[in-house]
C-alpha positions as a Markdown table, in Angstrom:
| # | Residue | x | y | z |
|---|---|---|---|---|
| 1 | Unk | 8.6 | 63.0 | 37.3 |
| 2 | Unk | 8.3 | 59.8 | 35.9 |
| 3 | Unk | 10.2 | 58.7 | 32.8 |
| 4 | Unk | 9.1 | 56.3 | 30.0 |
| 5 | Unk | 11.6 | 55.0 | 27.4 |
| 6 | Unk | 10.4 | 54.0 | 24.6 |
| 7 | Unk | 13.9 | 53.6 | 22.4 |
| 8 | Unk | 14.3 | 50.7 | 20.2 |
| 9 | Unk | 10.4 | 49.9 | 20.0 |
| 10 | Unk | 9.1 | 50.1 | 16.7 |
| 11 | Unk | 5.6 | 52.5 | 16.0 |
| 12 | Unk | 3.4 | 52.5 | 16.3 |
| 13 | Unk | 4.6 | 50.6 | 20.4 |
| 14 | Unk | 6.3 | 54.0 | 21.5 |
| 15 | Unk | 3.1 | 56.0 | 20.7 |
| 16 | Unk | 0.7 | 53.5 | 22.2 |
| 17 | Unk | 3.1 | 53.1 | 26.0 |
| 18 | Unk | 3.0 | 57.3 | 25.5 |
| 19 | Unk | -0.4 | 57.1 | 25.7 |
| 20 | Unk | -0.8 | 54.5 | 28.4 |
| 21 | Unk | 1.6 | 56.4 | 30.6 |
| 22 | Unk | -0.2 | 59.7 | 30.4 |
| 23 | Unk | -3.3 | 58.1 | 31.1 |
| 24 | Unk | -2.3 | 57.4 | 34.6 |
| 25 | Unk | -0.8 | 60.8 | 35.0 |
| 26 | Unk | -2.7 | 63.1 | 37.3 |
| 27 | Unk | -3.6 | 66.8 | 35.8 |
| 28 | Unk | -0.5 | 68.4 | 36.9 |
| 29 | Unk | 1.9 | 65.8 | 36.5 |
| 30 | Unk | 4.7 | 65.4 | 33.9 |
| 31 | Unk | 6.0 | 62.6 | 32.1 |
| 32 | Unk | 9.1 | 62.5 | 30.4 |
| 33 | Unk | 9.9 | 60.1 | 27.4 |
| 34 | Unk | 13.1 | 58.7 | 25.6 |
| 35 | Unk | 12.9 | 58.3 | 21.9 |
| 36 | Unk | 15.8 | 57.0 | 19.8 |
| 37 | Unk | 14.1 | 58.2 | 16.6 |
| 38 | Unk | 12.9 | 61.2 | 14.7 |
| 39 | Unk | 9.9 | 59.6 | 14.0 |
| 40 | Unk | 9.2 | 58.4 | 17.7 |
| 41 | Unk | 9.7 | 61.9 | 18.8 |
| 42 | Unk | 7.4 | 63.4 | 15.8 |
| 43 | Unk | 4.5 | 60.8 | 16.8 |
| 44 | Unk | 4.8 | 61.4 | 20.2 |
| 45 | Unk | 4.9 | 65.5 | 20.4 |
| 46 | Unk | 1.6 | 65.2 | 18.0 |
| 47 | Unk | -0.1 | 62.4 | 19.8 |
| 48 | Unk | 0.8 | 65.1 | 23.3 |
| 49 | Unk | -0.3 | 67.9 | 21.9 |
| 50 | Unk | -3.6 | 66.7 | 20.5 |
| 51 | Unk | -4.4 | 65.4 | 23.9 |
| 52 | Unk | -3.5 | 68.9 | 25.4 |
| 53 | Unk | -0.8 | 68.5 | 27.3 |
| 54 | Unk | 2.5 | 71.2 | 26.9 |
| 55 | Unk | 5.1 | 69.9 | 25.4 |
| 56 | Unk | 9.2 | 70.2 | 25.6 |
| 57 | Unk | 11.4 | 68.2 | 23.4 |
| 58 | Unk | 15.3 | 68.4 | 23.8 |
| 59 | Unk | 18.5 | 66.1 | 22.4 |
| 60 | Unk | 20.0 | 63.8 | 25.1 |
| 61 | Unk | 23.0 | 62.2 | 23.3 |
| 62 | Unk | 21.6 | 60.3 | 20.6 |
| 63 | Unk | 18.5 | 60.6 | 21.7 |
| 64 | Unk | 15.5 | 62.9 | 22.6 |
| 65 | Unk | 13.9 | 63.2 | 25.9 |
| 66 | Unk | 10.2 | 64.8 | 25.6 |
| 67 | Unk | 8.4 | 66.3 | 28.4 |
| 68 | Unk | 4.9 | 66.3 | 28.9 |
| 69 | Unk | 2.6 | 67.9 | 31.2 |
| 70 | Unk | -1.3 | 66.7 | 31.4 |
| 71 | Unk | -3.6 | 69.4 | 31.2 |
């Protein structure tokens, strides 16, 4: 699994990389992303789920690691 973090980038830069990543992702393959804010994680769960993929988010410390899946 590959991992992505996006903390201390300001949106829209964490959505946008999200996006980029999952792009190369092969149906199948899961991504997981660290966010440092609420708002990060928000935009990122919607932008994941509106492309289809399943979606897990869970606290890390102080911040959250999502998990996403491509469909």
């Amino acid at each position: 699994m590959k991992t992505l973090d996006v903390c201390g980038l300001s949106c829209p830069e964490p959505v946008v990389r999200t996006q980029a990543a999952l792009r190369a992702l092969a149906a199948g393959d899961s991504l997981a992303v660290l966010a440092d804010t609420a708002t990060a994680r928000d935009n990122i769960l919607r932008t994941a789920t509106q492309a289809g993929c399943l979606v897990r988010a869970d606290t890390d410390g102080e911040a959250f690691r999502i998990v996403l899946t491509k469909a």
